[in-house]
Biopython code that builds the backbone (N, CA, C, O; Angstrom):
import numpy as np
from Bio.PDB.StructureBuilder import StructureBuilder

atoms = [
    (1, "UNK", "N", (7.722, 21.344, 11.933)),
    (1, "UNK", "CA", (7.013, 20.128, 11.591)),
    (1, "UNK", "C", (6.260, 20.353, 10.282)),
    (1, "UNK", "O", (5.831, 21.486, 10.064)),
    (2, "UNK", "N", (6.092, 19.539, 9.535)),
    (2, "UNK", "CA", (5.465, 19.385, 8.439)),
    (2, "UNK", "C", (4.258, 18.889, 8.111)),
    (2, "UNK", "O", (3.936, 18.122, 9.018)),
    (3, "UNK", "N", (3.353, 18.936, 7.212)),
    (3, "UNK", "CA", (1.531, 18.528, 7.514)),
    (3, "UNK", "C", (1.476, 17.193, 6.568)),
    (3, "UNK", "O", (2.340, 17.008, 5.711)),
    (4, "UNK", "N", (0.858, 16.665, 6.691)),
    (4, "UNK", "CA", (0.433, 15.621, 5.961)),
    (4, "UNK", "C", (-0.982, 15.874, 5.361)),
    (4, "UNK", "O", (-1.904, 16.375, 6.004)),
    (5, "UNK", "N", (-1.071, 15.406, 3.833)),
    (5, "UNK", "CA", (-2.651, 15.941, 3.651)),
    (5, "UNK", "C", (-3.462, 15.300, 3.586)),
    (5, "UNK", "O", (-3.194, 14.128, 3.849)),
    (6, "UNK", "N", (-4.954, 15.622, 3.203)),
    (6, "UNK", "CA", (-5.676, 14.368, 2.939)),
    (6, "UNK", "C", (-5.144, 13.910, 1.649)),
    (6, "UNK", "O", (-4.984, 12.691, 1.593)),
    (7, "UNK", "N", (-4.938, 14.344, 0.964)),
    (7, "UNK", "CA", (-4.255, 13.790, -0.888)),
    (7, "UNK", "C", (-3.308, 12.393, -0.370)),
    (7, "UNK", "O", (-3.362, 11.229, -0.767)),
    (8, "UNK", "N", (-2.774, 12.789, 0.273)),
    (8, "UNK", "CA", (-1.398, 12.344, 1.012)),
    (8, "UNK", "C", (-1.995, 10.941, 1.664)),
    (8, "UNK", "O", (-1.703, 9.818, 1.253)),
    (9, "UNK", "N", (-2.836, 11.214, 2.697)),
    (9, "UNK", "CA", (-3.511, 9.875, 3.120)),
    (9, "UNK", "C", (-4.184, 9.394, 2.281)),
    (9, "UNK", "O", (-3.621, 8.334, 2.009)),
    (10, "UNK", "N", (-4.997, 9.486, 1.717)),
    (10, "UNK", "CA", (-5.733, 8.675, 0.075)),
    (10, "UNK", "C", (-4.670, 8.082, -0.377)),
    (10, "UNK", "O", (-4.604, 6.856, -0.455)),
    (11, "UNK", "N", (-3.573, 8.991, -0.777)),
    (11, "UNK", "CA", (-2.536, 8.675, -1.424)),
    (11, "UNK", "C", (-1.652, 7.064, -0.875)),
    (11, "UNK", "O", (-1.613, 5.930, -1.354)),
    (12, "UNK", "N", (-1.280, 7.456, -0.141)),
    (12, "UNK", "CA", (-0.682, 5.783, 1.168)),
    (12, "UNK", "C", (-1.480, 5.228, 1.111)),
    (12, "UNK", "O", (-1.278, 4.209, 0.451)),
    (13, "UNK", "N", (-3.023, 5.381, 1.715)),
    (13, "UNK", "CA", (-3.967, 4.323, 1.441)),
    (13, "UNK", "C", (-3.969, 3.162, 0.532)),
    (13, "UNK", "O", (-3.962, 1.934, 0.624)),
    (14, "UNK", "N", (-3.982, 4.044, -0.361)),
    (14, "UNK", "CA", (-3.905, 3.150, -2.010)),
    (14, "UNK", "C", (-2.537, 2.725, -2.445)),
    (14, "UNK", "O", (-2.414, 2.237, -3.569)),
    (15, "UNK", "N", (-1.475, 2.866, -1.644)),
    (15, "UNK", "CA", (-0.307, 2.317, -2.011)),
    (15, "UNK", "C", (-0.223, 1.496, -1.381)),
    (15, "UNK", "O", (0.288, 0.496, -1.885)),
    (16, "UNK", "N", (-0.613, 1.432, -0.100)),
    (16, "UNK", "CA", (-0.315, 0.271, 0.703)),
    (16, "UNK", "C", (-1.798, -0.867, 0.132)),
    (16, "UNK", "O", (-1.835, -2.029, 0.539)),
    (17, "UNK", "N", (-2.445, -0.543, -0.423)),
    (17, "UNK", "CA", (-3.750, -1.465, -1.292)),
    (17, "UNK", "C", (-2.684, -2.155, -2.032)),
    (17, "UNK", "O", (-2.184, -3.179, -1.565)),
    (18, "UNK", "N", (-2.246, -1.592, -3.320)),
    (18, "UNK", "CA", (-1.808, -1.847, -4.544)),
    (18, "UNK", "C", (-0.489, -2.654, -4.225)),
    (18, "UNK", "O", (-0.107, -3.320, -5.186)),
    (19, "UNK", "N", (0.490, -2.767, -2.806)),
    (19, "UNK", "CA", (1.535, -3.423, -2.848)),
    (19, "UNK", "C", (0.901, -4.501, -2.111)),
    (19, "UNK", "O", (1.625, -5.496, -2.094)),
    (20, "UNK", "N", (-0.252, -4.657, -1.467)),
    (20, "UNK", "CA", (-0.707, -6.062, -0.210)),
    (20, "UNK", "C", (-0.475, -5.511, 0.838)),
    (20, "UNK", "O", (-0.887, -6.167, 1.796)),
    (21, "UNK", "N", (0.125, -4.361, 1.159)),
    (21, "UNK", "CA", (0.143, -4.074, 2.933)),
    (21, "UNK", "C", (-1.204, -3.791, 3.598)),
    (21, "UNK", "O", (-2.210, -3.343, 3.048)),
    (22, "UNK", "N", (-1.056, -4.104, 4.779)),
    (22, "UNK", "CA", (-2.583, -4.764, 5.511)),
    (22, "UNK", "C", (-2.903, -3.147, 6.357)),
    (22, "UNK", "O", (-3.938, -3.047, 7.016)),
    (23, "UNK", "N", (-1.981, -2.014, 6.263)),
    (23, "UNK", "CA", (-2.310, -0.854, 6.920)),
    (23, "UNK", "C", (-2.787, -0.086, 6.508)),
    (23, "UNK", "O", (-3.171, -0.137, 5.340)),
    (24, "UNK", "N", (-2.983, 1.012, 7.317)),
    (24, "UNK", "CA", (-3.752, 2.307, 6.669)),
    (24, "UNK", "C", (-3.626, 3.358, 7.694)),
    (24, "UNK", "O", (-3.772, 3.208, 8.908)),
    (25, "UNK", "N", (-3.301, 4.587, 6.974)),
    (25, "UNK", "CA", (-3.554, 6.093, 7.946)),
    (25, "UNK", "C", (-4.761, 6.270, 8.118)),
    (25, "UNK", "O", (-5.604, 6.070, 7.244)),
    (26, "UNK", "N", (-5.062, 6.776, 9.579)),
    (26, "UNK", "CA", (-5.954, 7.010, 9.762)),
    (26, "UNK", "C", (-5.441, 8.662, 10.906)),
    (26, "UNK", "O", (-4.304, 8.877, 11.326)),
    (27, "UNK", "N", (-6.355, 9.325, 11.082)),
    (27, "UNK", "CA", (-6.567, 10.622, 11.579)),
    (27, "UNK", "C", (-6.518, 10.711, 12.759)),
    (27, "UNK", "O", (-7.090, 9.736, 13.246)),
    (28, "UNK", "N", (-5.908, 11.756, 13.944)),
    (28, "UNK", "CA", (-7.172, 11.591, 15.270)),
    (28, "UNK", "C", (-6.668, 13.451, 15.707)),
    (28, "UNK", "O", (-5.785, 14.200, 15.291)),
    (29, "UNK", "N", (-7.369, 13.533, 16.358)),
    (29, "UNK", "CA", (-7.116, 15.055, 17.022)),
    (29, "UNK", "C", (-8.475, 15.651, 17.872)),
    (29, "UNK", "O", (-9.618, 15.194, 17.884)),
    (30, "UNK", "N", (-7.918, 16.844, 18.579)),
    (30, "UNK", "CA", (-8.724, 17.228, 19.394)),
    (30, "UNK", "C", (-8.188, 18.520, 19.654)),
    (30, "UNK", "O", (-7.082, 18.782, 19.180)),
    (31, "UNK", "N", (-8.922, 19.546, 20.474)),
    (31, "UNK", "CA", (-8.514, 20.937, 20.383)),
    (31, "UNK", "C", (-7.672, 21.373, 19.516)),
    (31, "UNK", "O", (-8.012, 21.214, 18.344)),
    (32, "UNK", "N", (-6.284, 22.073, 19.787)),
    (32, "UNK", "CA", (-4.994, 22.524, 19.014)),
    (32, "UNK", "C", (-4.346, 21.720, 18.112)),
    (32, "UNK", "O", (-3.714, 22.097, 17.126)),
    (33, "UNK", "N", (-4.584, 20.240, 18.610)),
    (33, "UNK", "CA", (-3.182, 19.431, 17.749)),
    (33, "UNK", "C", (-4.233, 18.257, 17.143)),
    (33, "UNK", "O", (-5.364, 18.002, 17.556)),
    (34, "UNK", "N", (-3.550, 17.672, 16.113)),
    (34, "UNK", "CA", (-4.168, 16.311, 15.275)),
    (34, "UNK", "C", (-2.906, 15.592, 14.971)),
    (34, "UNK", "O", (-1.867, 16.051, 15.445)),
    (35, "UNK", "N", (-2.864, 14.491, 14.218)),
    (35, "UNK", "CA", (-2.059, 13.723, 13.988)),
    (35, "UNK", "C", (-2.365, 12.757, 13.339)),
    (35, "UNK", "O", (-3.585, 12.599, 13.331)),
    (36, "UNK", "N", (-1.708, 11.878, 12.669)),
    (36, "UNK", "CA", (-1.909, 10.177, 11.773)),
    (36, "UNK", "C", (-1.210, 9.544, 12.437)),
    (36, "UNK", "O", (-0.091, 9.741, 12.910)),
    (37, "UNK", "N", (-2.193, 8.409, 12.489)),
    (37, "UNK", "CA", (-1.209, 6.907, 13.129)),
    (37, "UNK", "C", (-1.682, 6.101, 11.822)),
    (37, "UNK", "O", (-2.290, 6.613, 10.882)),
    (38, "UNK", "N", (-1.299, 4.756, 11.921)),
    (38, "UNK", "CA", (-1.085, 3.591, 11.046)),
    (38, "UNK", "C", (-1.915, 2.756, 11.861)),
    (38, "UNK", "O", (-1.607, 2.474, 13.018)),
    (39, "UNK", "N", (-3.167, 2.270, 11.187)),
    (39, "UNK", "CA", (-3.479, 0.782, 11.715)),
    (39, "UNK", "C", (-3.435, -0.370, 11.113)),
    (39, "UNK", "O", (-3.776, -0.367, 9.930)),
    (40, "UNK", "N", (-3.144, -1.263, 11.540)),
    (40, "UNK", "CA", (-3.376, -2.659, 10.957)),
    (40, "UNK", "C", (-4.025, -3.157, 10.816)),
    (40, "UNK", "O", (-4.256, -3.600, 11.942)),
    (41, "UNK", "N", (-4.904, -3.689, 9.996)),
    (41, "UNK", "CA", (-5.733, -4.504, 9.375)),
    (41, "UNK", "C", (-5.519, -5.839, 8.881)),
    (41, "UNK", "O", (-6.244, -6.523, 8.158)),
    (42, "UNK", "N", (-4.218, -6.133, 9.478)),
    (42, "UNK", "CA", (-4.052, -7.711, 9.178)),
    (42, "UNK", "C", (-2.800, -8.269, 9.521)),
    (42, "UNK", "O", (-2.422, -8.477, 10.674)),
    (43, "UNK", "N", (-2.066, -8.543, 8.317)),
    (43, "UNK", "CA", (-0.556, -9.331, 8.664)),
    (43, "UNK", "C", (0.293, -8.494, 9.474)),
    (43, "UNK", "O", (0.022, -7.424, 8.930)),
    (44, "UNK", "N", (1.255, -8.146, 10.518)),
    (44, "UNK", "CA", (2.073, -7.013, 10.804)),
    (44, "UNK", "C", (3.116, -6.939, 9.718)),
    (44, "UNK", "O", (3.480, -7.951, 9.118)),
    (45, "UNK", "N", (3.387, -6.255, 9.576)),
    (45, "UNK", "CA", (5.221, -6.191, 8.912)),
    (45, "UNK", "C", (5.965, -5.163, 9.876)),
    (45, "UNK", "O", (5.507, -4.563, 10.848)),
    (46, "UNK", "N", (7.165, -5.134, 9.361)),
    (46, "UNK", "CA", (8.128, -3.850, 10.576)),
    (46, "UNK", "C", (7.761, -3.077, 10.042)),
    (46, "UNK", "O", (7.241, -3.054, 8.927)),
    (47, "UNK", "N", (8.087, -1.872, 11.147)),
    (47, "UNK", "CA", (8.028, -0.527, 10.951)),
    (47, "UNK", "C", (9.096, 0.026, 10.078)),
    (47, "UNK", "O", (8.816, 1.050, 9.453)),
    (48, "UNK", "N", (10.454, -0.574, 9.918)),
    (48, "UNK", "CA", (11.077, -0.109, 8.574)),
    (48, "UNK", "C", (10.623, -0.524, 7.427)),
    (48, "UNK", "O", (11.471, -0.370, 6.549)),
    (49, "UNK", "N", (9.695, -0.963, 7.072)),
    (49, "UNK", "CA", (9.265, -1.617, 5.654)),
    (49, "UNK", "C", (7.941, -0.439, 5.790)),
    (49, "UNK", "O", (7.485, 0.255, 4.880)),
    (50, "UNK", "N", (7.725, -0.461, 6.521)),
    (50, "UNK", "CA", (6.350, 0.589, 6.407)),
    (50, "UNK", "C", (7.037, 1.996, 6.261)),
    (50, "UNK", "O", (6.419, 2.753, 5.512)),
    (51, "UNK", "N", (8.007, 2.428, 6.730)),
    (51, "UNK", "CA", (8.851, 3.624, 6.837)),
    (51, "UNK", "C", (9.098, 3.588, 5.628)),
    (51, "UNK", "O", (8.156, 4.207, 5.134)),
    (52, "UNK", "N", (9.865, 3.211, 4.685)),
    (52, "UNK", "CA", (10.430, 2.895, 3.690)),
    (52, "UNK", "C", (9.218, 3.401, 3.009)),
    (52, "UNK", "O", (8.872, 4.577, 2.899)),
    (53, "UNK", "N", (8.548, 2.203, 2.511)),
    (53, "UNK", "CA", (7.175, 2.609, 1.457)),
    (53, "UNK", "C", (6.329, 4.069, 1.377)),
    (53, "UNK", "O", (5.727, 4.496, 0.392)),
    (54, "UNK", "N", (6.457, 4.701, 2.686)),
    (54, "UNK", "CA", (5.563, 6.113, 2.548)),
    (54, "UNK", "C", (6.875, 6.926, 2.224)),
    (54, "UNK", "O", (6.956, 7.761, 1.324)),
    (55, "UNK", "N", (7.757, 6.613, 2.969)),
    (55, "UNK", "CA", (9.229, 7.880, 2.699)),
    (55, "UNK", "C", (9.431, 7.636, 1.223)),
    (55, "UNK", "O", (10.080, 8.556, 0.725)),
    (56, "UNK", "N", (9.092, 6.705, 0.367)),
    (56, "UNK", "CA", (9.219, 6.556, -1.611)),
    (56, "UNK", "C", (8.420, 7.384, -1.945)),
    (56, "UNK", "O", (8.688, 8.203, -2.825)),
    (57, "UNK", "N", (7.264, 7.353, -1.317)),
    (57, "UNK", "CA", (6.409, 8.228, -1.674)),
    (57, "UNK", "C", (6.336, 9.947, -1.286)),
    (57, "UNK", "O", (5.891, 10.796, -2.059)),
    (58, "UNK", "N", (6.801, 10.180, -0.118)),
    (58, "UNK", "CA", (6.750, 11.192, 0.615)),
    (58, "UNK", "C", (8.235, 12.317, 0.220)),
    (58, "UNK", "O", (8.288, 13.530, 0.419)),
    (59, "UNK", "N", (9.214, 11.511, -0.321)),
    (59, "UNK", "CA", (10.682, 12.110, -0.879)),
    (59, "UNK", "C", (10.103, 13.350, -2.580)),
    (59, "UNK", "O", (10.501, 14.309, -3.243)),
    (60, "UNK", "N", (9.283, 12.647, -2.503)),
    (60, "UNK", "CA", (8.601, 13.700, -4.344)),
    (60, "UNK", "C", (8.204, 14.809, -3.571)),
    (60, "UNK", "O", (8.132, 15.867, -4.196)),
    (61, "UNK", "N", (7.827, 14.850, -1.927)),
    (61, "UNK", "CA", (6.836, 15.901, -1.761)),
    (61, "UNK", "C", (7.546, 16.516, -0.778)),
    (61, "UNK", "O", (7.017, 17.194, 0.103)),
    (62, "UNK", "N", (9.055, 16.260, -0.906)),
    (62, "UNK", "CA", (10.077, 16.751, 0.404)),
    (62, "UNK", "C", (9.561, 16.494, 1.887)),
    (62, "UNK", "O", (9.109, 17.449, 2.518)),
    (63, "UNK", "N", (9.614, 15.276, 2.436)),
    (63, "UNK", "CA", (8.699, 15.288, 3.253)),
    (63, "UNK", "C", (9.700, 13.923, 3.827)),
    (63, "UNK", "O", (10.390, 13.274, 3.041)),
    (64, "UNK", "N", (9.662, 13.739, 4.753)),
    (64, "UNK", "CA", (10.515, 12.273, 5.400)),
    (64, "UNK", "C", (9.413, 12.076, 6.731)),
    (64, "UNK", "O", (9.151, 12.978, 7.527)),
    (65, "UNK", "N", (8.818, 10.632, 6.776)),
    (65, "UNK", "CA", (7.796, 10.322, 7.867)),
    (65, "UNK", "C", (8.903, 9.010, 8.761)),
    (65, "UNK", "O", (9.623, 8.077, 8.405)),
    (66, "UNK", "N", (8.536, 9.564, 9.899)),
    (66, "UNK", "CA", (8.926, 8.725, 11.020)),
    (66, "UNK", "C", (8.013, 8.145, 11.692)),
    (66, "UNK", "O", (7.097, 8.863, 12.093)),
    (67, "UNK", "N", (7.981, 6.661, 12.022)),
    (67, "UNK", "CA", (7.257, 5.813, 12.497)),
    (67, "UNK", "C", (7.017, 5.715, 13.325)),
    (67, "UNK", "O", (6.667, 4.550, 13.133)),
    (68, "UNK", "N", (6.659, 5.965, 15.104)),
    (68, "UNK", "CA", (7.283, 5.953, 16.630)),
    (68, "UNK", "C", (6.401, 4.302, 16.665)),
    (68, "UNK", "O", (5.696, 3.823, 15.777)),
    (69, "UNK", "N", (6.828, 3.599, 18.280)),
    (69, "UNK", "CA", (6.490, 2.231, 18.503)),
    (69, "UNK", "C", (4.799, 2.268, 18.510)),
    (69, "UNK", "O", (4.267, 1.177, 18.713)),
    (70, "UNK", "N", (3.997, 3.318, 18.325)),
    (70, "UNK", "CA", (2.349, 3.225, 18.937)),
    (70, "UNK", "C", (2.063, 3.435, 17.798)),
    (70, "UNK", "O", (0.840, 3.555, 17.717)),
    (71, "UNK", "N", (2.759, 3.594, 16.433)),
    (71, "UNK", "CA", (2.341, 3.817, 14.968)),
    (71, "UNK", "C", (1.759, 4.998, 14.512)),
    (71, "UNK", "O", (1.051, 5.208, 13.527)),
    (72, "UNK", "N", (2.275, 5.919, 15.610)),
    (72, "UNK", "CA", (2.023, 7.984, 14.963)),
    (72, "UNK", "C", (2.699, 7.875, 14.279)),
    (72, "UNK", "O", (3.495, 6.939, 14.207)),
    (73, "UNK", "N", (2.601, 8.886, 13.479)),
    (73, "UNK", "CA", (3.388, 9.538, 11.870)),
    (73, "UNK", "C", (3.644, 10.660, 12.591)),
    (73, "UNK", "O", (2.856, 11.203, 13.365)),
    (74, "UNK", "N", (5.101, 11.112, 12.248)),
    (74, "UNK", "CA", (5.416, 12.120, 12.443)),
    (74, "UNK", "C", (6.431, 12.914, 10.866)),
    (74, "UNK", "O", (7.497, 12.431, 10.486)),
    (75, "UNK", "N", (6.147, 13.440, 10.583)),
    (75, "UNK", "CA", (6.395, 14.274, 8.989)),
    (75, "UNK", "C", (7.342, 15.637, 9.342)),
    (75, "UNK", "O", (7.005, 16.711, 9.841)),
    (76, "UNK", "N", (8.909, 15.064, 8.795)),
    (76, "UNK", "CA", (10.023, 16.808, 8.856)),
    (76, "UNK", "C", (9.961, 16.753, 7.285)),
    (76, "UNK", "O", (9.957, 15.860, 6.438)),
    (77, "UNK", "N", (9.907, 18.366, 7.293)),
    (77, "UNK", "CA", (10.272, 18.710, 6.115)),
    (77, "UNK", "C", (11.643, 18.650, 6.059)),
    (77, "UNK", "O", (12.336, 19.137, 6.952)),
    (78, "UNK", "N", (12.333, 17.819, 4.604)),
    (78, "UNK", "CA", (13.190, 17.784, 4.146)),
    (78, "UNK", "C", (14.194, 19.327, 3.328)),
    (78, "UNK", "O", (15.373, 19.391, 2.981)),
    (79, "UNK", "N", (13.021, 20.418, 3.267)),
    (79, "UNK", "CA", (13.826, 21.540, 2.924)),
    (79, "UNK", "C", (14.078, 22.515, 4.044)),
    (79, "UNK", "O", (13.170, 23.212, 4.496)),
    (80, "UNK", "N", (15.401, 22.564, 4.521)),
    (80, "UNK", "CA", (15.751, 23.237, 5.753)),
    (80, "UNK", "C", (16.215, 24.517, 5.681)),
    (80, "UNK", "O", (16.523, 25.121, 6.709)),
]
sb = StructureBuilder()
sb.init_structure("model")
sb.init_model(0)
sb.init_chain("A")
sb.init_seg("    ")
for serial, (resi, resn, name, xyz) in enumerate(atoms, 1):
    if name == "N":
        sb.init_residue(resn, " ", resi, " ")
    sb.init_atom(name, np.array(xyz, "f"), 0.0, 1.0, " ", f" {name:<3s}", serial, name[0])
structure = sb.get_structure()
């Protein structure tokens, strides 16, 4: 599995600002494990349009994010 950073979340943050998307990463964790989900803050759109927009971004940093239905991020590294 692959990490996502804070650069990385700032980073989406402000992309999803700058195109009108109503979401945002946000953090959560506890003991051993953490993770990013996506919240909404307004209009929905699909989860392939949201997939799409971070994977444009996330392909510079070898990195491919998957969306699941509860809006976790899940991040494989693309170099195998």
């Amino acid at each position: 599995m692959a990490e996502i950073s804070f650069q990385h979340i700032f980073d989406i943050n402000q992309l999803f600002k700058k195109k009108g998307i109503e979401y945002s990463i946000h953090l959560f964790g506890g003991c051993s494990s953490c993770g990013a989900y996506l919240l909404c803050e307004g209009e929905n759109i699909g989860h392939e349009e949201l997939e799409a927009v971070m994977n444009e971004y996330f392909k510079e940093k070898w990195l491919k994010i998957y969306l699941s239905d509860d809006l976790s991020l899940r991040a494989e590294s693309l170099l195998k």
